[in-house]
C-alpha positions in Angstrom: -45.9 -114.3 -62.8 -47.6 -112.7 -59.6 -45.0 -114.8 -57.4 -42.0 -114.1 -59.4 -40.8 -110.6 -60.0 -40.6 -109.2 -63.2 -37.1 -107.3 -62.8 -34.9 -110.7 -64.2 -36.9 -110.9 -67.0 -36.0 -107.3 -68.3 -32.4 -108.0 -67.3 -32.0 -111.3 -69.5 -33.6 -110.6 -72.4 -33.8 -107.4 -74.5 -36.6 -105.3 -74.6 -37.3 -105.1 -78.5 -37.4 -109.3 -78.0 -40.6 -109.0 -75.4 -43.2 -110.6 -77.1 -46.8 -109.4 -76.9 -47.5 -112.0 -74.4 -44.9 -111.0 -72.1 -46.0 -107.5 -72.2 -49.2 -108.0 -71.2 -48.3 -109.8 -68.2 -45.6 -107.4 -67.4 -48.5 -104.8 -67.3 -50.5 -107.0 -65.4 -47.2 -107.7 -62.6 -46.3 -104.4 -62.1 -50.2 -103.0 -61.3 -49.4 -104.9 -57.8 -45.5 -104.3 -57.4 -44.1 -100.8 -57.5 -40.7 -102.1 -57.9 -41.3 -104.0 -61.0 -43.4 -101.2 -62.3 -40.5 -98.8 -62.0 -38.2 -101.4 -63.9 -40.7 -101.8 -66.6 -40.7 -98.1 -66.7 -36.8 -97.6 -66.9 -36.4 -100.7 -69.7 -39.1 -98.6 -71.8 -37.6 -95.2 -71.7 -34.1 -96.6 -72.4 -35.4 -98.4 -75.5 -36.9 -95.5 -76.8 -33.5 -93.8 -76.4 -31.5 -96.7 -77.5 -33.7 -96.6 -80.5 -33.5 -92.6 -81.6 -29.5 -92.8 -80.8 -29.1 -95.3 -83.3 -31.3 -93.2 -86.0 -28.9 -90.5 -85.5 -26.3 -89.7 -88.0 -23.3 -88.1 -86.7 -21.3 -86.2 -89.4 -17.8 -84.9 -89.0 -16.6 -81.3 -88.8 -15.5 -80.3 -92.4 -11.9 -80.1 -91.2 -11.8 -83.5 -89.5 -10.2 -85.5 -91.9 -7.7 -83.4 -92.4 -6.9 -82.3 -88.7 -6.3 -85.9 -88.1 -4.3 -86.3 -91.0 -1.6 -83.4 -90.1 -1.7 -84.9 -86.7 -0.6 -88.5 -88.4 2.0 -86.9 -90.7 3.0 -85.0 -87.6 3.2 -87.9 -85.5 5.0 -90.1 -88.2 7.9 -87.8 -89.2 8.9 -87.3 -85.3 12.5 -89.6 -85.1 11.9 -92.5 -83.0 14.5 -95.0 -80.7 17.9 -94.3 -81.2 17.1 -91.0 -83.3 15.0 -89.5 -80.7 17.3 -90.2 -78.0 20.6 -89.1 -79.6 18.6 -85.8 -80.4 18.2 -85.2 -76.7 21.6 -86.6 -75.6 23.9 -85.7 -78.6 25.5 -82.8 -77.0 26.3 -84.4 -73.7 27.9 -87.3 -75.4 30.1 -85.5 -77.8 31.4 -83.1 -75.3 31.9 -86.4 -73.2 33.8 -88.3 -75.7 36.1 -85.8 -76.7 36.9 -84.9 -73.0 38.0 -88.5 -73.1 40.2 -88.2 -76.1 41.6 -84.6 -74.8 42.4 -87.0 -71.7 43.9 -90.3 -73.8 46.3 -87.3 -75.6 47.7 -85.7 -72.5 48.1 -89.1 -70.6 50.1 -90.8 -73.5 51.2 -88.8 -76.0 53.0 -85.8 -73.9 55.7 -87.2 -72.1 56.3 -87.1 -68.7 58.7 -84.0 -67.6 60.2 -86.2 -64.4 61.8 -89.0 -64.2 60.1 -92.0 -61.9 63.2 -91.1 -59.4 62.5 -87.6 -59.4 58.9 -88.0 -59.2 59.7 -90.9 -55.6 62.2 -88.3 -54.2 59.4 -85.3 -55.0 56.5 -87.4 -53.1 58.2 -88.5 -50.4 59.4 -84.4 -49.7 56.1 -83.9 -50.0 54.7 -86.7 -47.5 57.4 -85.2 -45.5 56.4 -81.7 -45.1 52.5 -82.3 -45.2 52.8 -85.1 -42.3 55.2 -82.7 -40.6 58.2 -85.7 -40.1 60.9 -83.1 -39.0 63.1 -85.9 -37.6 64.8 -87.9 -40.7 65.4 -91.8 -40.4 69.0 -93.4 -41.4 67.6 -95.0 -44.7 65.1 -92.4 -45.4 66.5 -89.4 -47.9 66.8 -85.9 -46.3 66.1 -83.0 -47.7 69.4 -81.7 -48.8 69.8 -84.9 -50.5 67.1 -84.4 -52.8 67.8 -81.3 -53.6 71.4 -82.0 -54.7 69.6 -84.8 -57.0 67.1 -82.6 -58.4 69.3 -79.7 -59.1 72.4 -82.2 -60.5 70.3 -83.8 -62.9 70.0 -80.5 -64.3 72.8 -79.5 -64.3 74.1 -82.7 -66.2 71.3 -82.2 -68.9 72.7 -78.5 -68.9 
């Protein structure tokens, strides 16, 4: 044992299964090797530790039980998936959706308060004056022209 070094021994097998035997020539090793000696030294005081730790009986705070059984009530009666995520989105999507009806109901129940030839001859005024076309092409409509079709078709409503 003087050769080898004590220090795998402690690591591979626990220290409550030394035997006698290998105590003694543990003793005897670590006389000549300070390493080994402060090994030996180490696996003896953790023992003891390890050994007055497990005596010890740990008890509970007197409202333990019952803090951790509010928490677990708590915890269990909070919505989860779909619930929990339409709790925190509900709003938005409702406000969302009926923006989108409000939108379906003007777009095809109210009718439309131009005709399609109205609306062309309207666009094309427009086009006219924001591009700033001032001369006015043979088969393009002038202004006048418009205007007498705008104001004759209400007058023959009228």
């Amino acid at each position: 044992m003087k050769d080898n070094h004590i220090i795998n021994l402690l690591e591979s097998v626990p220290f409550a299964g030394l035997s006698e035997n290998d105590h003694r020539e543990i003793r005897a090793h670590t006389a000549s090797c300070v390493d080994c000696g402060l090994a030996y030294e180490v696996a003896v005081v953790s023992s003891s530790l390890l050994r007055e730790g497990a005596g010890e009986v740990f008890e509970p705070s007197p409202f333990f039980q019952t803090r951790v059984m509010a928490a677990l009530r708590e915890q269990q009666s909070e919505p989860r998936g779909l619930a929990r995520l339409w709790r925190s989105a509900g709003a938005l999507v409702s406000s969302m959706t009926a923006t989108v009806a409000l939108l379906a109901v003007l777009s095809f129940m109210i009718p439309a308060t131009q005709s399609t030839a109205e609306a062309y001859a309207f666009n094309a005024y427009a086009e006219d004056v924001i591009l700033d076309q001032t001369e006015v092409a043979q088969d393009q409509v002038s202004d006048a022209e418009v205007l007498s079709t705008l104001y004759q078709s209400d007058e023959d409503e009228r």
